[in-house]
C-alpha positions in Angstrom: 86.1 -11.3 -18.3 85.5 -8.0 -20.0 81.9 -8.3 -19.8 82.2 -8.8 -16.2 84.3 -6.0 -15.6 81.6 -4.0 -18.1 78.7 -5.0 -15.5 80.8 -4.1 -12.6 81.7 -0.3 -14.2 78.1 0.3 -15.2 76.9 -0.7 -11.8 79.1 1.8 -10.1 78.6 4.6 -12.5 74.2 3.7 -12.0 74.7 4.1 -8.1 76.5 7.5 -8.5 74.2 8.7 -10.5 71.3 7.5 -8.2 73.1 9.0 -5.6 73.4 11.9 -7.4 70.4 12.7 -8.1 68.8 11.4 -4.6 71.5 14.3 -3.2 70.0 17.0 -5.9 66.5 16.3 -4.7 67.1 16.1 -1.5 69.0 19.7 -1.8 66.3 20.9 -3.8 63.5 20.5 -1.2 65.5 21.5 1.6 66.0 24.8 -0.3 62.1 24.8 -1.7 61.3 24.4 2.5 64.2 27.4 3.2 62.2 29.5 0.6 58.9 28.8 2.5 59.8 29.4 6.3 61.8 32.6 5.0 58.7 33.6 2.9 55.8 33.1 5.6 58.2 34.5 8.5 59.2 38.1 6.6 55.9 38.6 5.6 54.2 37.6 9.2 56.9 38.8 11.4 56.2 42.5 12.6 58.2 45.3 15.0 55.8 46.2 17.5 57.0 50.0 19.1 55.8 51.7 21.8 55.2 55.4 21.2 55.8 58.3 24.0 54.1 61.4 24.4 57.0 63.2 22.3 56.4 60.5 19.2 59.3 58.9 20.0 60.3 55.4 20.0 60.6 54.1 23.9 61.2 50.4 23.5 60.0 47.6 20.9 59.8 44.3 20.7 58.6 41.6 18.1 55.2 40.2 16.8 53.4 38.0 13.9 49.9 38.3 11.9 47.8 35.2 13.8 44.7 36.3 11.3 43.4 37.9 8.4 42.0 40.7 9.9 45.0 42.4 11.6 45.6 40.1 14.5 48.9 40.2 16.1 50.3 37.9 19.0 52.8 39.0 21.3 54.3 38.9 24.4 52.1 41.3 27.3 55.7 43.0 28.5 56.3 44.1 24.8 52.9 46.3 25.0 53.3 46.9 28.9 53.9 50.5 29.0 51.0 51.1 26.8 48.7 50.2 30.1 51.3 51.8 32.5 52.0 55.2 30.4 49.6 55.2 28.2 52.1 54.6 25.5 50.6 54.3 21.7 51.7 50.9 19.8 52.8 50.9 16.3 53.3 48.1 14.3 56.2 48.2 11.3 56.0 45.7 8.9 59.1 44.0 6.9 58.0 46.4 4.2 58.0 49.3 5.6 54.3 49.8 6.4 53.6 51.3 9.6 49.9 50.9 11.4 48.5 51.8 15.0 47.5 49.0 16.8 45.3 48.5 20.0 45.1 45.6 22.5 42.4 42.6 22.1 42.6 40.4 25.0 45.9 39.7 27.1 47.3 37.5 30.1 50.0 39.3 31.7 51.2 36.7 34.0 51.1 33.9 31.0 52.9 36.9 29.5 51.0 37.0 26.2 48.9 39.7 24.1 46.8 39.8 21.3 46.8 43.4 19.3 45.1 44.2 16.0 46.0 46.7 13.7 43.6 49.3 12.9 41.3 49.5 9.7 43.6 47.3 7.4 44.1 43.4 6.5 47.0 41.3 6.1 46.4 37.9 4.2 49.6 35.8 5.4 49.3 34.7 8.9 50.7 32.0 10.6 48.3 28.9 11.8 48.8 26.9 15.3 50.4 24.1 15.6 50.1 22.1 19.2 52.2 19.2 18.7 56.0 19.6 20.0 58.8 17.3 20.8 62.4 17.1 21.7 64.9 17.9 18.8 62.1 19.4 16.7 63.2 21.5 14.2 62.0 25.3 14.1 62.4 28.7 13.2 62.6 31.9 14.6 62.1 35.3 13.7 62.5 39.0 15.4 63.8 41.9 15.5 66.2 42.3 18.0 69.1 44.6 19.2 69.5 47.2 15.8 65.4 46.6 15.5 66.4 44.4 11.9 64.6 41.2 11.2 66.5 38.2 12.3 65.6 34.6 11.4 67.1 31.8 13.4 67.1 28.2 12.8 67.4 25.7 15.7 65.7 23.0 17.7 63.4 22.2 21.1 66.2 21.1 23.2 64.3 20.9 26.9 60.8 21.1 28.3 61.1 23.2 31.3 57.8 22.9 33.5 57.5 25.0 36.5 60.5 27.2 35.7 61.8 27.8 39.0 58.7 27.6 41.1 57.1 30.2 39.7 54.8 28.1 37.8 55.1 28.4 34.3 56.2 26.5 31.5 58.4 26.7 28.8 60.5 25.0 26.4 64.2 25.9 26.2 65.6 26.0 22.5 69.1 26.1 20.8 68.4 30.0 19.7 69.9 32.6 21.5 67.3 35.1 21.9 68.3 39.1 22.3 66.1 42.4 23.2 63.8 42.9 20.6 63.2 39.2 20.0 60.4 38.8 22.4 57.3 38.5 20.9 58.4 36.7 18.2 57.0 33.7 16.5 58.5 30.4 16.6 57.5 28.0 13.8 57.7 24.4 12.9 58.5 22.5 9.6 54.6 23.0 9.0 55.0 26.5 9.0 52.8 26.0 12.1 53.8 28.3 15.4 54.4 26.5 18.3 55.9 29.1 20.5 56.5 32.8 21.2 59.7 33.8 22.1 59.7 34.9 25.7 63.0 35.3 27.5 66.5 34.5 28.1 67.9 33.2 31.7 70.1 35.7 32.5 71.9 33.2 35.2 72.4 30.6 32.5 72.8 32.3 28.9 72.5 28.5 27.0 68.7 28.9 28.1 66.0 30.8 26.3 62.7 30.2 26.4 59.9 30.3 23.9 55.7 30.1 25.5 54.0 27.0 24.2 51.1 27.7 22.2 49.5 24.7 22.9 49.0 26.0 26.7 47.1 29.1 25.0 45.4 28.5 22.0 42.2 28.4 23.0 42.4 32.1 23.5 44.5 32.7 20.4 40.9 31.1 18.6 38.8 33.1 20.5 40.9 36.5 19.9 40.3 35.3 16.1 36.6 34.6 17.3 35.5 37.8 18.6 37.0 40.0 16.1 34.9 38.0 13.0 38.1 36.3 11.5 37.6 33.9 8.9 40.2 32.0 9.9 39.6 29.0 11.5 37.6 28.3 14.8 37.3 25.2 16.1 33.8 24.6 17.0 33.9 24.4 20.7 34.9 28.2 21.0 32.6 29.2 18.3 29.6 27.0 19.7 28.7 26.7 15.8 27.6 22.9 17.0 24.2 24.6 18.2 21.7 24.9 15.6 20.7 28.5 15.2 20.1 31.3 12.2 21.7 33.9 14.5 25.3 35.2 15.2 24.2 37.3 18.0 22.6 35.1 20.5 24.6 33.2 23.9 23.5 30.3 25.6 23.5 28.9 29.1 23.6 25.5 29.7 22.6 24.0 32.9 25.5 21.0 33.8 24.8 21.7 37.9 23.3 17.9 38.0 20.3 19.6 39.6 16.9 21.4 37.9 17.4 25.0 37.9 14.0 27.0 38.7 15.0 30.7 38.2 17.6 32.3 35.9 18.9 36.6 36.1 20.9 38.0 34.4 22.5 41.0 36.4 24.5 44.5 35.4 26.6 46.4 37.9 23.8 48.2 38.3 21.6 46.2 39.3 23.5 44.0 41.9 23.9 47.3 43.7 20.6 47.7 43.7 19.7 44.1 44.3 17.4 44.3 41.6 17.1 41.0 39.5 15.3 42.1 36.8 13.2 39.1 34.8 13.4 35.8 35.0 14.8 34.3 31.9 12.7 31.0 32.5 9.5 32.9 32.6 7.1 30.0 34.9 9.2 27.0 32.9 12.5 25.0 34.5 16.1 24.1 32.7 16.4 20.5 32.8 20.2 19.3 34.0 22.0 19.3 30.3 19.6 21.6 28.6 20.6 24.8 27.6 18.9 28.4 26.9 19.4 30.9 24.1 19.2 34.2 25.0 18.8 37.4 22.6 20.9 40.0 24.0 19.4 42.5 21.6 15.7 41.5 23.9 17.5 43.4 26.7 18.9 47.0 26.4 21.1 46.5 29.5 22.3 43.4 28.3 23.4 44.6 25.0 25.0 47.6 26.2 27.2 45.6 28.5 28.2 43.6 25.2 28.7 46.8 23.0 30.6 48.1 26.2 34.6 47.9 26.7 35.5 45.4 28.8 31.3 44.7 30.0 30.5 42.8 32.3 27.6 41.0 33.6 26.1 38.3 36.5 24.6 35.2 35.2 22.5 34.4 38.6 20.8 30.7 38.7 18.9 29.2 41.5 17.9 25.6 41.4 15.4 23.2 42.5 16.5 23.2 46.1 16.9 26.8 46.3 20.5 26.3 45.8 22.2 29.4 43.8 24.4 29.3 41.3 26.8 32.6 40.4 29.0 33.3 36.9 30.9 36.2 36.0 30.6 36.6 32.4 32.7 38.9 30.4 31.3 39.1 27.1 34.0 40.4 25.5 36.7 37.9 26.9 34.7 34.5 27.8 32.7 32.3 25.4 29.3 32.7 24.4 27.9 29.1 25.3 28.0 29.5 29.3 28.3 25.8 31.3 27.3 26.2 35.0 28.5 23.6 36.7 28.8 22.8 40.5 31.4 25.2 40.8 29.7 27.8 40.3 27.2 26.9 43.4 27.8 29.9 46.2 27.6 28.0 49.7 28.2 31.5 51.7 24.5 32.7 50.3 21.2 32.0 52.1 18.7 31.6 48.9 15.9 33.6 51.1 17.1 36.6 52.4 20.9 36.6 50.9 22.7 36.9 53.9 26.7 36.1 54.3 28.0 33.7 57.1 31.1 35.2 58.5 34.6 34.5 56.9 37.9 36.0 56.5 38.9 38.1 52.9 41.7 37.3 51.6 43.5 39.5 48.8 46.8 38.1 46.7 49.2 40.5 44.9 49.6 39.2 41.3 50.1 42.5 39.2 53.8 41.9 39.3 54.9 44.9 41.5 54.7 45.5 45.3 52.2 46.8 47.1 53.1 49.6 50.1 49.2 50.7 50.9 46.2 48.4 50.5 42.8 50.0 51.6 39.2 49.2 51.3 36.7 51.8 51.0 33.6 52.5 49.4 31.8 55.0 46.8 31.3 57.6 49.8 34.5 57.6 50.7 36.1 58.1 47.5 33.8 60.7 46.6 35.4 62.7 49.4 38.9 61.8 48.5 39.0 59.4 51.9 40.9 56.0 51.5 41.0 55.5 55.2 43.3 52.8 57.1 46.6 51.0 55.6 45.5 47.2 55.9 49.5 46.5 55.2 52.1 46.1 58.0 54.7 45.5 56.0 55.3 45.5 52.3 52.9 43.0 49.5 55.3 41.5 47.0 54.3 39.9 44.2 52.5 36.4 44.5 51.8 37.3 49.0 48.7 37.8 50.0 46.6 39.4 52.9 43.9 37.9 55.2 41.4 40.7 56.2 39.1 40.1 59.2 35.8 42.0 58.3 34.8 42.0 62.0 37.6 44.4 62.1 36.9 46.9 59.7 34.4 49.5 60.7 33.4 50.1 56.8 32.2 46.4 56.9 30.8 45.6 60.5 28.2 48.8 60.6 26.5 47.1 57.9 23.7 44.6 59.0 23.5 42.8 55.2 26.7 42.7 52.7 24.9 40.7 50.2 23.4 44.6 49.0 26.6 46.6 49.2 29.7 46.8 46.8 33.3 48.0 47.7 36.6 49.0 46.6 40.0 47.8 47.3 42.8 50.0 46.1 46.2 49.0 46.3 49.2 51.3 45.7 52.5 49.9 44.4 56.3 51.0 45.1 56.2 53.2 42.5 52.8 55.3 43.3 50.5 53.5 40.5 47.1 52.5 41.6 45.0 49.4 41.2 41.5 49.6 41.7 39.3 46.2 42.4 36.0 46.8 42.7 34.0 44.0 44.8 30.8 42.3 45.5 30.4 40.6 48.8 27.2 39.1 48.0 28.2 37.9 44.3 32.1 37.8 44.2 34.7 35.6 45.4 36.0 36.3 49.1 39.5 35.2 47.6 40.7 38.3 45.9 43.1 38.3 43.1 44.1 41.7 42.5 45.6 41.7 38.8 47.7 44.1 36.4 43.9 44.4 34.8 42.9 46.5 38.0 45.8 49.1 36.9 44.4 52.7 36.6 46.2 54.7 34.7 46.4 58.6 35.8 44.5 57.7 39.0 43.5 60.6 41.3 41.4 60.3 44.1 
């Protein structure tokens, strides 16, 4: 009997103590993880401020190290006024270091950015992580309102695609986000980000909204790419798969299904002129799935459109049927192993004497604002200050566009061939700021998607 009752005690007293200590480990990771998101989010978490001409603070918003090397993603309204006003940025650090930062690549309808700080290096980053589900547990960090660091601890409550028709996606989470938030990295229990905090719906204040990395990470890597990160790079932006001794060459690779025969590369220049230079191929061909390297460093026009801001160049292909293929390539923005594909192919070209069948234009407003003047002109007519006739009727919101009939504009119908000639539309918005598009007939889409990228700041004509 009193053994029994001896068993029973020491059994009950063992379970406590198990439980015990299961509790006191338990408490002790959750506080060892605590130590680690608060850790990695102070030290990667930045205040982003845009800088008027009098040195003062305008507006600010939030940011985080994605790199080694100074990288910093954010939201594109955070840095906006730097493209409108010319505004400098300046990044401020948890611990009170201040740098000067400059834009990498951006998306402003995504509503992302990628800035870098100049001539310094941070070593704590955050990584990606693509992999998010309902009631996921994350982490938020800012600095909104009184411009302090705030960290926030919540979950992924709703996946909101196509908010509202306006075609983005979001997920909605249990943090209330302020002003000053945005920007701001979101991270999971990896410490991986999965989301930059983006907004708050004013109509429904239990929803805020963070961007899903996983929709944009590709162009996080490549930010990370083009700047000479180590961090990582998956293989398929850095085309490290191709065997080569050389961090300098770009490839084309030939997936039209068809033999290509020719192969230009074209500067601005030179489409004006209709001058295509050499032909890459020399007298051989480019089997279907067989690429090209190219030395850009063999071409002084080539490599000055690379050392260039914002260069651009034509990658000009015709096949085996006299077909022609046409890629914009932005060397600066868009990967270095080039795929032409079939859509590429430019039905509206005659391979022999280049000229255009007739169709309508057809510009769309995306830079956000609303157009009151739209006009197309060319270099003459800029030179002497001339813009000429108001295509618009009526006002261009954001998103509408405008079909142009080039049999009615004089500018377009006195010349015989098109495929020779460039243009430029200029659009004027509500509040007297200019976008400038400039546009090949012969090499360009006829659908024209006039962007916050065309903005000019301080235009005069």
């Amino acid at each position: 009997m009193k053994q029994r009752e001896f068993s029973r005690m020491w059994g009950k007293r063992l379970r406590c103590t198990l439980f015990l200590l299961f509790f006191i480990l338990a408490a002790s990771n959750m506080v060892a993880a605590n130590n680690e998101v608060r850790d990695l989010l102070v030290d990667a978490t930045v205040r982003i401020d845009s800088i008027d001409s009098a040195g003062e603070v305008f507006s600010y918003g939030s940011g985080f190290f994605i790199a080694e090397n100074g990288l910093i993603c954010t939201n594109f309204h955070v840095i906006e006024d730097h493209f409108r006003d010319g505004y400098t940025l300046e990044v401020q650090t948890n611990y009170g270091e201040s740098f000067d930062a400059v834009p990498i690549v951006w998306n402003y309808e995504r509503d992302w950015a990628v800035i870098q700080i100049e001539g310094a290096f941070h070593e704590q980053y955050i990584d990606f992580g693509t992999d998010i589900d309902l009631l996921d547990d994350i982490w938020a960090a800012g600095y909104p309102v009184t411009g302090n660091l705030k960290i926030t601890e919540g979950t992924i409550n709703a996946y909101q695609p196509d908010f509202m028709g306006y075609g983005q996606n979001f997920y909605d989470v249990s943090i209330n986000f302020d002003s000053g938030n945005s920007g701001g990295p979101v991270i999971n229990e990896y410490l991986e980000a999965i989301g930059i905090v983006v907004a708050y719906y004013t109509e429904a204040r239990a929803m805020d909204f963070i961007i899903p990395i996983e929709e944009i990470v590709d162009e996080l890597y490549w930010a990370r790419y083009i700047t000479g990160s180590d961090a990582f790079v998956p293989q398929y932006i850095s085309g490290d798969y191709y065997s080569t001794n050389s961090d300098e060459v770009f490839y084309v690779t030939n997936f039209t299904g068809y033999e290509i025969s020719y192969l230009y590369i074209l500067d601005e220049k030179m489409v004006a002129l209709d001058d295509w230079g050499e032909d890459l191929l020399g007298a051989g061909i480019l089997p279907e799935n067989s690429w090209i390297t190219i030395d850009p460093y063999e071409y002084h026009y080539i490599q000055d459109q690379i050392d260039g801001v914002l260069g651009e160049l034509i990658i000009l292909a015709i096949d085996i049927d006299g077909d022609m293929y046409i890629r914009e390539w932005f060397p600066d923005l868009d990967p270095w192993d080039i795929e032409l594909t079939m859509d590429d192919i430019e039905y509206y070209w005659d391979s022999e004497d280049k000229i255009l069948t007739d169709e309508s234009i057809t510009v769309t407003n995306h830079t956000g604002y609303t157009f009151e003047g739209l006009y197309l002109t060319d270099g003459d007519m800029l030179d002497s200050g001339i813009l000429g006739e108001n295509l618009l009727s009526s006002l261009m919101h954001e998103g509408m566009s405008q079909i142009i009939d080039p049999q009615e504009i004089d500018l377009l119908t006195e010349i015989e061939d098109l495929s020779y000639e460039y243009f430029y539309l200029i659009a004027i918005d509500d509040e007297g700021d200019y976008y400038v598009h400039m546009w090949f007939p012969g090499l360009d889409s006829w659908d024209i998607e006039m962007s916050f990228e065309d903005y000019e700041s301080n235009y005069q004509l």
